[in-house]
Every structure is written in structure tokens, then in C-alpha cells.
N, C-alpha and C positions, 0 to 999 in steps of 0.2 A: 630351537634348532632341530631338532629331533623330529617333532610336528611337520615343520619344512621338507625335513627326508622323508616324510612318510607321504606328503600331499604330493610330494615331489616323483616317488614310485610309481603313488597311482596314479597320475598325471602321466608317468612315461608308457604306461603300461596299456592306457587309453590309445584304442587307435580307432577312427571314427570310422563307421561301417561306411562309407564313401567312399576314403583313400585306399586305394586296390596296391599290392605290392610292385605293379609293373609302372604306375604312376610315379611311388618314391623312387623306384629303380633311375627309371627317367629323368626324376628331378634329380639325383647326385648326379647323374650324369651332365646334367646342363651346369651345374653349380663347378664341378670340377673344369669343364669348359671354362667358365665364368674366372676361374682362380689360374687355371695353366696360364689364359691370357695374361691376368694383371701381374702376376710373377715375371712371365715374358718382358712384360715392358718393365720391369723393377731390376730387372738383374742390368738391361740396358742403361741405367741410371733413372730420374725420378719419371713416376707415371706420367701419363697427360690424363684428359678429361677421357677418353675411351676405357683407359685403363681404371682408374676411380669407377665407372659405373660398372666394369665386368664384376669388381672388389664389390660394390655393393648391391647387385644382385646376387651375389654368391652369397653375400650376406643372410639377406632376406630367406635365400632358399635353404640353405644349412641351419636357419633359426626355425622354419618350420618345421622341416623335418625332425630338430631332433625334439619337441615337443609331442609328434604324434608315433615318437618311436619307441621299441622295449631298449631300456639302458643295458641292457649287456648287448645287444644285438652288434656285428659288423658296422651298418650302419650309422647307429647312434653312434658309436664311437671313433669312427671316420668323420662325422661331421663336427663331433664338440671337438675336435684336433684340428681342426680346418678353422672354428670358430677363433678356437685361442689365438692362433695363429692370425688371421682379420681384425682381433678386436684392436688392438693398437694402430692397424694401417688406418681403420675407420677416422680417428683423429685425423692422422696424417691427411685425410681426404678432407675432412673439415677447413682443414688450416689452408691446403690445396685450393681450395674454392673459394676462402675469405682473403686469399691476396686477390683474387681474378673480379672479389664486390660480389658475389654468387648469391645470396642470402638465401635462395630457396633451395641450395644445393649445400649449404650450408648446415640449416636446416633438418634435410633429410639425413645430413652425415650424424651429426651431432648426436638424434634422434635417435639412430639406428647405433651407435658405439653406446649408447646408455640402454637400448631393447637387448642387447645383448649380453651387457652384463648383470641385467636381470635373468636372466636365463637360469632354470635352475640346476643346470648341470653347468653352471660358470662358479659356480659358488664356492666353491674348494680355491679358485683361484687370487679372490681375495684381490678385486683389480678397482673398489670405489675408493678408496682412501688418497686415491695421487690427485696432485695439485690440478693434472690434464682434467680429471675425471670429475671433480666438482666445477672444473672451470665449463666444460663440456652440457654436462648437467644440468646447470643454471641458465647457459648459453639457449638451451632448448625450450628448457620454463618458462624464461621471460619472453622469448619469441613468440610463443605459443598463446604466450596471457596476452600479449598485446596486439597478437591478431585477432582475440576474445575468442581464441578455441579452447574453452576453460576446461573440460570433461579432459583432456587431452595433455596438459599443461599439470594436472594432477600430479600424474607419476614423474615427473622429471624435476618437480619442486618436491616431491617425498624422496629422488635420490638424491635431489643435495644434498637435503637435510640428512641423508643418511649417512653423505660422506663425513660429514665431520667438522669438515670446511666450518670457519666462523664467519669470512669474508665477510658475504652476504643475508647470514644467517637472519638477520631481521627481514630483510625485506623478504626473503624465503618464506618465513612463518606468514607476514602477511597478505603474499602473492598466493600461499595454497592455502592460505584462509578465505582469501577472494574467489578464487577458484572453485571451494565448497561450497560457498554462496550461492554463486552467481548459479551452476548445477543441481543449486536444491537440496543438494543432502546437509542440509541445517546443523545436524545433529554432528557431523564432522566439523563441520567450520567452526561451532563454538566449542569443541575440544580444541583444534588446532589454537584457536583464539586463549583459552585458555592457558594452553601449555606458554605461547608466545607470548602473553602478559604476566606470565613469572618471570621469564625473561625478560623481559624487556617494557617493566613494569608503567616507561614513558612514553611508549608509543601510544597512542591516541586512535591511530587507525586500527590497529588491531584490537582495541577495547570494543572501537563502536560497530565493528564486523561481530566480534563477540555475542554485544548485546541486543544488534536485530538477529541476528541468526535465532539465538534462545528465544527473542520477541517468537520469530515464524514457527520453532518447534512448541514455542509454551514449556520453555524450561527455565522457570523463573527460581529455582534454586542455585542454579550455574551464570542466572544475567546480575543476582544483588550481589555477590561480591567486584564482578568488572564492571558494574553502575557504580559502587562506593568507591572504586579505581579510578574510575575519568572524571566524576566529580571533586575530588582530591588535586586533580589536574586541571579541572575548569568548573569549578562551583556555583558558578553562574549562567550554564550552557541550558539553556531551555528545552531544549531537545531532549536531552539526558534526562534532568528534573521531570519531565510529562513521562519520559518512560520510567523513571521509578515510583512517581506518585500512583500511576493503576497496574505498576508491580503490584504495590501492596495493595493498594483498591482489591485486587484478585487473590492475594495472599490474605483478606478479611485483616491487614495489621494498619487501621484506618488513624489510630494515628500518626504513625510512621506516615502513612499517605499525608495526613493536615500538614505536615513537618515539610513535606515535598513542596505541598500546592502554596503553603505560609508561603516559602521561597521565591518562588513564581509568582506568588500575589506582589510581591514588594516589588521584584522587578520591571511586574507590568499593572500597578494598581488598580486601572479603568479596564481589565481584562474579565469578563464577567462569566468567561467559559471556568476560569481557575477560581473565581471568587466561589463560582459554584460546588466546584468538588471542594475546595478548605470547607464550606460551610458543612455538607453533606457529611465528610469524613470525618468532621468534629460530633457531627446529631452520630452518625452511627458508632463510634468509638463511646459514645456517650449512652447509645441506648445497649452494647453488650456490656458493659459496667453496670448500669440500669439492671439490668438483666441478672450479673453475677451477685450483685447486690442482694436481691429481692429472692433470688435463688436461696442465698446463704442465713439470711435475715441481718443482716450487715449494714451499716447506715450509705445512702446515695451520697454523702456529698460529695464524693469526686465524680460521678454522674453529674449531677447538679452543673460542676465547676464548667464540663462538657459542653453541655446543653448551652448552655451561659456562653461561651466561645462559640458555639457554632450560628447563635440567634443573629447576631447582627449581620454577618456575612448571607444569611438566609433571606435575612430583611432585603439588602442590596440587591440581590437577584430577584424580587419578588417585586421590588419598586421598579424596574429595567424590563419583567417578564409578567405583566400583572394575573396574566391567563394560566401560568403555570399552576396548577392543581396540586403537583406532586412536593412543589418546594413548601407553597402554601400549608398544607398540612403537617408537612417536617417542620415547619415555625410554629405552629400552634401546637404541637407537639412540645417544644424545647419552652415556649411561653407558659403550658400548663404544670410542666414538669420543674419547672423554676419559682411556680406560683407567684406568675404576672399576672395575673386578671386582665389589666386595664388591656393590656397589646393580647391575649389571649381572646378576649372580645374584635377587638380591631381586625385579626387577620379569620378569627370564624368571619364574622361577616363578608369579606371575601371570599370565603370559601361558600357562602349562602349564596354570592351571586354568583360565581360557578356551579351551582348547584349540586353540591357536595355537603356533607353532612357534616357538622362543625364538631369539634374535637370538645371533652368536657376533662374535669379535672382528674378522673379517673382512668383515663385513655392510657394504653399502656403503649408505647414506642415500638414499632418494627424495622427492620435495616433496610434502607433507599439501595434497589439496585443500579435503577436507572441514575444519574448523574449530569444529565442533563433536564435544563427544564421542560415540562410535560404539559400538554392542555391535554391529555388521554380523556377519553368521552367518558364524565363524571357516571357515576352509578344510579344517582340520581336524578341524568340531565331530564329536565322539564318539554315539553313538545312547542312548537314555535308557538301554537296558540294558547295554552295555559300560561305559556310566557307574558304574550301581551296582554292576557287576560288580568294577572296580576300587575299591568301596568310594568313590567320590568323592559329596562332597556333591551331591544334586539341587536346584534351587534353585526351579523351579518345572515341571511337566510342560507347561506353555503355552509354554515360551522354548527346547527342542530339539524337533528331529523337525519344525520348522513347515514344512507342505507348503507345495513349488512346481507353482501350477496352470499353469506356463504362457502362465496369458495376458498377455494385452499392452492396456493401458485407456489408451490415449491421452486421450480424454476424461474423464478424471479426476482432479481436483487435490483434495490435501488438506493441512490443516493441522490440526497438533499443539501446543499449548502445557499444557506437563508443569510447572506451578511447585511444588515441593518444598521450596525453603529460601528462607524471608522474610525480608531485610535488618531487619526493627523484629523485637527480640529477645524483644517481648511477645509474636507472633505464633508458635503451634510450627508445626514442617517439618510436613509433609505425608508419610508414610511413604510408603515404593515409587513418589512419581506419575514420578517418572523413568525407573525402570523401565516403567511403565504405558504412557508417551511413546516409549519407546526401541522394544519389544518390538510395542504398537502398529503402528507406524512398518514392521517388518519383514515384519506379518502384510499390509497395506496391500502390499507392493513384492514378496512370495514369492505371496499368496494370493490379492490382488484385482488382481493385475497391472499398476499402478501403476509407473512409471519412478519411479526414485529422484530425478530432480531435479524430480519435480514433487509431492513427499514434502516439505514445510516443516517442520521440527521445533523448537523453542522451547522452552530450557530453562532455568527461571527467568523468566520474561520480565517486562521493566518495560512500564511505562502504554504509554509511547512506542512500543516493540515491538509490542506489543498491536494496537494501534491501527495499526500499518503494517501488520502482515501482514495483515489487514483490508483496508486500501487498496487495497494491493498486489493482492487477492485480486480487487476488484472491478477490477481495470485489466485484470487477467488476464481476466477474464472478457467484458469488454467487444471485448476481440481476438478472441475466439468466439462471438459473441451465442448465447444459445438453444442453446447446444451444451456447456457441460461441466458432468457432475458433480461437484458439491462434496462432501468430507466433512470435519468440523471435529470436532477430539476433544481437550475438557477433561479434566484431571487436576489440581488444587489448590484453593485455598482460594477460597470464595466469602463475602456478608455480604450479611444482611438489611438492607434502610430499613426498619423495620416502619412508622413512620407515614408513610411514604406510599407502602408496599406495592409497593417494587419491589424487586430483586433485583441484586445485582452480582458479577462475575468481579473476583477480588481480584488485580492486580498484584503482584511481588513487591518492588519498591519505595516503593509508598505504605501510607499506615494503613489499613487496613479497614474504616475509616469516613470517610475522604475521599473522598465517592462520586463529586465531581465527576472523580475520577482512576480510579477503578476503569470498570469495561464494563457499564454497565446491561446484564441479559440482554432485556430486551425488546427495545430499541435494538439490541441483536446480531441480533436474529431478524428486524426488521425491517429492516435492514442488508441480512444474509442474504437475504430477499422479496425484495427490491428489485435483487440482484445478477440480475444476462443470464444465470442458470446458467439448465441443462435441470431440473437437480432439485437437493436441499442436504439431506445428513444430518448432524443433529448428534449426536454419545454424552457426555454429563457424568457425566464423575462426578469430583462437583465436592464443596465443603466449602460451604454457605449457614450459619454453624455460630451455636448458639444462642452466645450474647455474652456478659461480664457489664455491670454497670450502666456501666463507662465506657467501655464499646465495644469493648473490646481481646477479641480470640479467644483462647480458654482450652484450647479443646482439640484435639486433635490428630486425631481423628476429624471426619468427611467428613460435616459435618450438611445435611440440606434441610428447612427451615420448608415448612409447607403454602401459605404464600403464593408461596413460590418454584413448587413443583411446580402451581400452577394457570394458570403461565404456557404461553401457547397460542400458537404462531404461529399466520399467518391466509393466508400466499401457501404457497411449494412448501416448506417448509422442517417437515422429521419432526426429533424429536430423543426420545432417547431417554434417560433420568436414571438416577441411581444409586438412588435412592429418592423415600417419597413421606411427602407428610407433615411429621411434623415429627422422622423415622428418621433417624438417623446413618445414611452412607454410609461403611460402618467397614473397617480394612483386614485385607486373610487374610492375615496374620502366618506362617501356615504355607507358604502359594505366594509368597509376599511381594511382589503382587500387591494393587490395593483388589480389594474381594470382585465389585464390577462387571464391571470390567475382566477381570480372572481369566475371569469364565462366560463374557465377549463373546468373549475369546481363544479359549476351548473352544470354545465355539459355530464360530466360523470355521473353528478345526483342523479340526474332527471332520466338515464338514461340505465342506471345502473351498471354505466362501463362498457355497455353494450353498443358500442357502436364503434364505426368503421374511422379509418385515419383520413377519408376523402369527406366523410360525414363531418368529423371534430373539424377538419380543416376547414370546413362551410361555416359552419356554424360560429368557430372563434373567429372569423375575416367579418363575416356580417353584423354580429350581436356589439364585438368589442368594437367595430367601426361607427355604428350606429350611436351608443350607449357614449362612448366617450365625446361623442359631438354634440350631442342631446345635453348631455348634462352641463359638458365644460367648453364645447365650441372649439375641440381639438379633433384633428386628423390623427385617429391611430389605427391602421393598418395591420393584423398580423402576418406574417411572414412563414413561409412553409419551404424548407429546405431537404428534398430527395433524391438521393443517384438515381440515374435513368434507371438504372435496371432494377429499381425496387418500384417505380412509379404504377407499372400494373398490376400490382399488388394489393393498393392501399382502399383499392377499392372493397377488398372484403377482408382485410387485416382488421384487426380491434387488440386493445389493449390488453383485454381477457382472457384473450387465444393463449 
């Protein structure tokens, strides 16, 4: 309180070098105008609508004034006497207006009898505790939240809750914890969230407001109590489980993490993104025991026990991911350290034909940061011609030799989502889009100088995923307005709505006709527009695949309907397709590679990035036209989609820029 009277002084005491004495003069002058009127018509019986606005103009101006006035002056105390006076008719004027349906005059009554008993020269009067004044209060917050003026809507859900009032008290907490969200200040919302799940320990929205707020600020000591809160309440919520399992992934507490991903493994088994972190989070909970061990001179066997739990699940993704480098050597790792020979032999030789250096008995374990599978360009990758030289298989001329340009693109963020294997068993895999995604991925971080952690890569991804890295993309963006390049590069299965002619990114979890879960492509593009980036390239080569009659995708091949291909963005967003039409986007079986993808890879090798978006566009219509007919006696067309107003542009645009 004391603090209050002081900010309160200086506050009065402030008078901004603008406002000239003969301006406030003026203004009480107009304000008592404003109040003789609404008095006039009050003593006559009840106001009308003239009278109400004289009342709340007087309002407004008697609440400035006494703000920029000295508290003892004439003045100031002419007007907080005027105020008291107002603050109840304000109501009055509310109520006034909600018989006549008024809502915007409502509204501003409501709004203005709660500014004013904020006022800090009202504070002696003691006017938020009546029934009016929380009913008022709330009246204003919920208005305000559900017009989404949330900056706005702050203060009038902070004076509910100050009234006392229990009415509404929950949904209070969670309207000005939405409120602190939705404006950013993170770090507010998951207080608010907190304080609201002591309370109101069942509410479910106020947990999960809680724990992406702390997700966006990275206050993971305030998100594992409200995780251990809504898990208690839904123990099976995957959503929840993904976010506490790379809590701990980040918190280094990697079993705690296996204990998350276990969960998530059981509910979705053939799920090979979670099989991955259980295996990972078992090797590295394994290798700092490993660690404490050997430190202490203390025996491994719970090391050992470790290594032992995380082998098989490592195995799994390594049989589904055979190119991953990274998981490959966390198995022979966990094989040597368990003293398997036989499968310690088995996976070095995989790692011999990735041409990586094979793990020996002696190898001592370090902690996986990455957590997704990696083909990262081995240390010892061979040159395409000592490759054939020793007779070894070539597997693609696009995935060695990928030149490093050196440079360095800080301003460029991209995203990858490579879906390959779809949980509904009706739906077939997607050949190579993993590879596509991986190899991608590399050419992005050696060729267009891309840092690796600003490289998103998604493999398999569910609705959920989908739809975050999205998010996520736009927050990112938001923390650099007008400053970074986006690139976004599809690889899996897409599905027409034919009657009502839109297009969707097929999740690797939902059916291919539940479109309310799949990614409208127009809704991405307009996403896309609508994102703070400088510019947004898209590459698809995607699957839109003709159907049979009960909707279920039949083939394995990379179809785009002509109604997909005449999708256009309209703000900065280029995207570039696999085909056009109603052309399979089919895969090159021989570079095992989609045939798209393949020429875009070329293209970048050959050229090292260095060329123009009217160049690329030549070059993938020609090569992928040609190539795909030559080998398999298919039409495949690529597809180039530009707002007019970027099209004289692209003729000396490059990726590099």
C-alpha cells in the first residue's frame, strides 16, 4: 500500500511538458459542461441516451486530468469529487444501454466505471468488493476476450479477480491466462496458470495454458509440476507425454524421459519417432551411469542394465532408418558395452557401408543430442569414384560429393516434413520421402549455408506435429519481423476433397479423408502469407493420389489432381510442385530418390545453389519431364506456382540470396 502512495504522488506530481495550464483549464471547463447537462436531465427523472454520453465524457475528462494533476492542487480535487460522484451513474449507464441490446455502449460504460476505480486517487473509496462492481468487471473481460482484444481484456479479468467475487473465479484465471498467452508475455500466463491450478486443481485448460506458456518462455521448472497435474487427469494424453518426455530430454533427466516415451511407445507401438527417443534416452541415461561408474571405479552393471533396454528399440529404428549414422553407432555402442560381439560385428558393418568408422570394444559412450535419425555426411564419407572403385553399391549420385559453399544464412529457417510410413495399413509408404527429407536436409546446411539447428526435420509426422512446427515457425518469425527466409519441403502423401476442391497434406496418423486433421494446402499458403518472413519457398513433392470409391489411397505413387496444381498463393510465398495435372509424382527407383526431388538435389550440386528460381524452374520441367518418361513411360510435369507480383523477380532471385 504504501509503495502505491508513493508511485501514486509521483504519478500526480507528473505533468507532461505538453499539457499547458490553459488546456486543463479548458478541459474542466468542458467536463463540468458535460456533468451540469447529465445532472439536468437526472433531476428531471431518468437520463436518456444524450445524457448517458454528456456522463461519459465528463468521465473520460475528469480521469485525465486528475492523473496529470499535483493532488493537492484546486483542480485535482474538483475532479476526484466529480469522479466519486460518476463512478456509480457509470453502472447506471451500462444497465441503461443493455435494456436498449447496445452492446458497444455497453461496453464502453462498463469499461469506463472499472478505469475509474482504478484510478489511484479512488482508492481510499473502497468501491471493487460490491456485487455491481465484479458483475461490471467481468461484464468487460469476457467482452473484450471474445472480441480477441486480449492486451485490453487484461486489466478487467485482473479486476475481477481482485474483487473477490468467486462467481466466475475459474473462468477468470483462465480467460487472463489466455489473455497473457495470446499477448506474449509467457512468463505472466504461466504464473497466472499456476496460481489457477492450486485452485482449481481440475481444470485441464488452465494446466495446458500453463505448460505451453513455460514450453515458449523455457521455464521447465514451473511446466513438471502442471505436466505431473494434467497427466494425473489424462495419463494417456500424447500431447502432454511429448511434452514432458523432452522436458526432461532438456532437463539431461533421460530416464525420466524413457518413462515418458515407454508410455507413448505402448499407445502407439509402430510409432518410430517415440521408439526412437525411448531407445536414445535409455543409451544416454546409460552412458552417464557409464560415466559415474568409471569416474568412481564402481562396477557398470546398472549401466550395462541400460545399454541392454535401449539396444532393441535402437535396433527398430535402424531396421525402418537403415542410413541413419547417428542411431547406428549408439547400437554398437550399447552392443560393445554389453559384450555382444556377434550384433557388435552386424551393426559396425553398417556403419562400414556408411562409411563411418566402426565402434571397437574399448569405445567409450557419449550423450546423443540429436534424437532423431541422422544420415549427417559420415567423416569418413568415400568420393563417388573410390566408391565404385571398391565395387561398393552407389545409392544415389545426389547423397556424396554434396558440395560445401561455405556460406553462412543466418536469416534462414526451414522446415522439412518427409512422411513415409502411415500408421492406417490401407494407406501404402511413400518410397524414399525419408531419404528425400534426410538428404534434403544436408543440401540445405553444406549448400545453402543454413546452421543445423535452424534445419527442422519431421519424420513421419502426426496432425499434432504438423500443425506445431507451423506455429512454432510463425513465433519464430515474429522474433525477426520482415527478416527471415523461409523454406518448407514436403515429401509424402497428400488427398483430394474433390467436391469442394481443396487439397490436403496427409498426416501420418489420421485417414486421408479426415480432412478436418489433415493440412489444407491453401490454409498452409495462407499461413505461410500471413507469416513476418522477408520471402517463403515452398518444394512439394507430395502424393494428392487419385482414390478409390471409399477414400482409402491405393497407390504408392506421388499423385497431383489438376485441382491441387491450380492452387496459387497470393502474398510472398513461391512453391514449386512435383507435377501438374492429374500426373503421378512417381519415385526414381534407380537413385531412390522421388524423381523431383532427385533433379532439385542436381540442380543445387551442380550448380552450388547458385542459380535463379526461373533457372530451377527450367531445369526441373525439362529434366524431371524427360527422365521420368525415358525410364518409366510416365508424364511427369513439374508445376511452379507465383503471385504475379513476385514473377519479375524470379528471374534473378536464387536460393542463396
Amino acid at each position: 500500500m504504501i509503495r502505491n502512495i508513493i508511485i501514486c504522488l509521483l504519478t500526480l506530481y507528473i505533468i507532461p511538458g505538453n499539457v499547458s495550464y490553459a488546456e486543463t483549464s479548458q478541459s474542466i471547463v468542458f467536463a463540468r459542461e458535460q456533468m451540469d447537462f447529465f445532472r439536468e436531465q437526472a433531476s428531471k427523472g431518468s437520463p436518456e441516451v444524450a445524457g448517458y454520453q454528456a456522463l461519459y465524457k465528463a468521465a473520460l475528462t475528469y480521469s485525465d486530468i486528475v492523473e496529470k494533476s499535483d493532488f493537492n492542487s484546486p483542480d485535482f480535487k474538483e475532479c476526484r469529487q466529480a469522479l466519486i460522484e460518476i463512478f456509480p451513474r457509470l453502472a447506471d449507464g451500462a444497465y441503461f444501454y443493455a435494456a436498449r441490446n447496445d452492446q458497444e455502449k455497453v461496453l464502453d460504460f462498463a469499461c469506463a466505471y472499472v478505469d475509474v476505480s482504478l484510478l489511484k486517487c479512488m482508492e481510499s473509496q473502497h468501491i471493487q468488493h460490491s456485487k455491481q462492481y465484479s458483475t461490471l468487471s467481468n461484464l468487460a473481460a469476457t467482452n473484450l476476450y471474445n472480441r480477441r482484444q486480449y492486451d485490453r481484456s487484461i486489466k478487467y479479468f485482473s479486476a475481477y479477480l481482485e474483487s473477490g467475487d468467486p462467481t466466475a473465479q475459474e473462468n477468470a484465471f483462465e480467460g487472463l491466462a489466455r489473455c497473457y498467452f495470446e499477448s506474449k508475455q509467457y512468463g505472466y500466463a504461466a504464473n497466472i496458470c499456476l496460481q489457477g491450478s492450486q485452485r482449481y486443481p481440475d481444470n485441464m485448460n488452465i494446466l495446458l495454458i500453463g505448460i505451453e506458456s513455460c514450453g515458449h518462455n523455457g521455464n521447465d521448472a514451473e511446466m513438471e509440476p502442471m505436466l505431473q497435474k494434467a497427466l494425473s487427469l489424462q495419463p494417456n494424453h500424447k500431447g502432454l507425454l511429448e511434452y514432458q518426455g523432452k522436458m526432461y530430454e532438456r532437463m539431461n533427466r533421460y530416464e525420466d524421459a524413457a518413462r515418458s516415451y515407454s508410455v507413448l511407445t505402448s499407445l502407439q507401438p509402430s510409432n518410430l519417432d517415440y521408439i526412437c527417443h525411448l531407445g536414445f534416452n535409455y543409451y544416454n541415461a546409460a552412458t552417464l551411469a557409464f560415466t559415474r561408474a568409471k569416474d568412481n571405479g564402481s562396477s557398470s552393471t546398472y549401466a550395462s542394465g541400460l545399454f541392454t533396454k535401449a539396444a532393441p528399440h535402437l535396433r527398430t529404428v535402424l531396421d525402418n532408418s537403415p542410413y541413419a549414422a547417428n542411431v547406428a553407432r549408439a547400437l554398437a555402442l550399447c552392443y560393445s558395452l554389453t559384450n555382444d560381439a556377434v550384433r557388435l560385428k552386424e551393426v559396425n558393418n553398417a556403419l562400414s557401408s556408411m562409411h563411418y568408422a566402426p565402434v571397437d570394444l574399448s569405445a567409450l559412450p557419449t550423450l546423443v543430442q540429436n534424437y532423431n535419425p541422422s544420415p549427417d555426411p559420415a567423416p569418413m564419407a568415400l568420393s563417388a569414384t573410390s566408391a565404385i572403385a571398391k565395387g561398393e553399391e552407389l545409392l544415389s549420385d545426389v547423397d556424396i560429393d554434396i558440395p560445401s559453399t561455405g556460406l553462412n544464412r543466418p536469416d534462414t529457417y526451414v522446415i522439412i516434413i518427409a512422411n513415409e510410413n502411415y500408421k492406417n495399413t490401407e494407406v501404402q509408404k511413400v518410397p524414399f520421402a525419408h531419404r528425400d527429407g534426410k538428404i534434403f536436409k544436408e543440401y540445405c546446411h553444406n549448400v545453402l549455408g543454413v546452421s543445423k539447428e535452424k534445419v527442422k526435420l519431421l519424420l513421419d509426422a502426426t496432425s499434432s506435429e504438423m500443425r506445431s512446427i507451423f506455429r512454432d515457425l510463425k513465433t519464430r518469425t515474429d522474433m525477426d519481423p520482415d527478416k527471415l527466409n523461409l523454406i518448407v519441403y514436403y515429401a509424402g502423401h497428400g488427398n483430394p476433397d474433390i467436391p469442394n476442391n481443396k487439397s490436403y497434406l496427409v498426416p501420418t496418423d489420421v485417414r486421408a479423408n479426415n480432412f478436418q486433421e489433415c493440412l489444407a494446402l491453401d490454409n498452409l499458403y495462407s499461413q505461410l502469407d500471413e507469416m513476418r518472413a522477408k520471402s517463403v519457398t515452398v518444394f512439394l513433392d507430395a502424393c494428392f493420389s487419385g482414390a478409390s470409391r471409399s477414400g482409402q489411397m491405393m497407390m504408392s505413387g506421388r499423385y497431383v489432381r489438376k485441382s491441387q496444381a491450380d492452387i496459387k498463393p497470393a502474398g510472398k510465398t513461391i512453391v514449386f510442385s512435383a507435377s501438374s495435372g492429374e500426373e503421378a509424382a512417381n519415385a526414381y527407383n534407380e537413385q531412390k530418390h522421388g524423381y523431383f526431388t532427385y533433379f532439385l538435389l542436381k540442380a543445387l550440386k551442380e550448380t552450388q545453389g547458385n542459380i535463379t528460381y526461373a533457372e530451377l524452374k527450367e531445369r526441373l520441367e525439362r529434366d524431371v519431364k524427360l527422365r521420368a518418361f525415358d525410364v518409366e513411360a510416365k508424364i511427369q510435369t513439374p508445376s511452379f506456382q507465383c503471385p504475379d507480383a513476385l514473377i519479375p523477380t524470379i528471374g534473378d532471385r536464387r536460393l542463396i540470396d
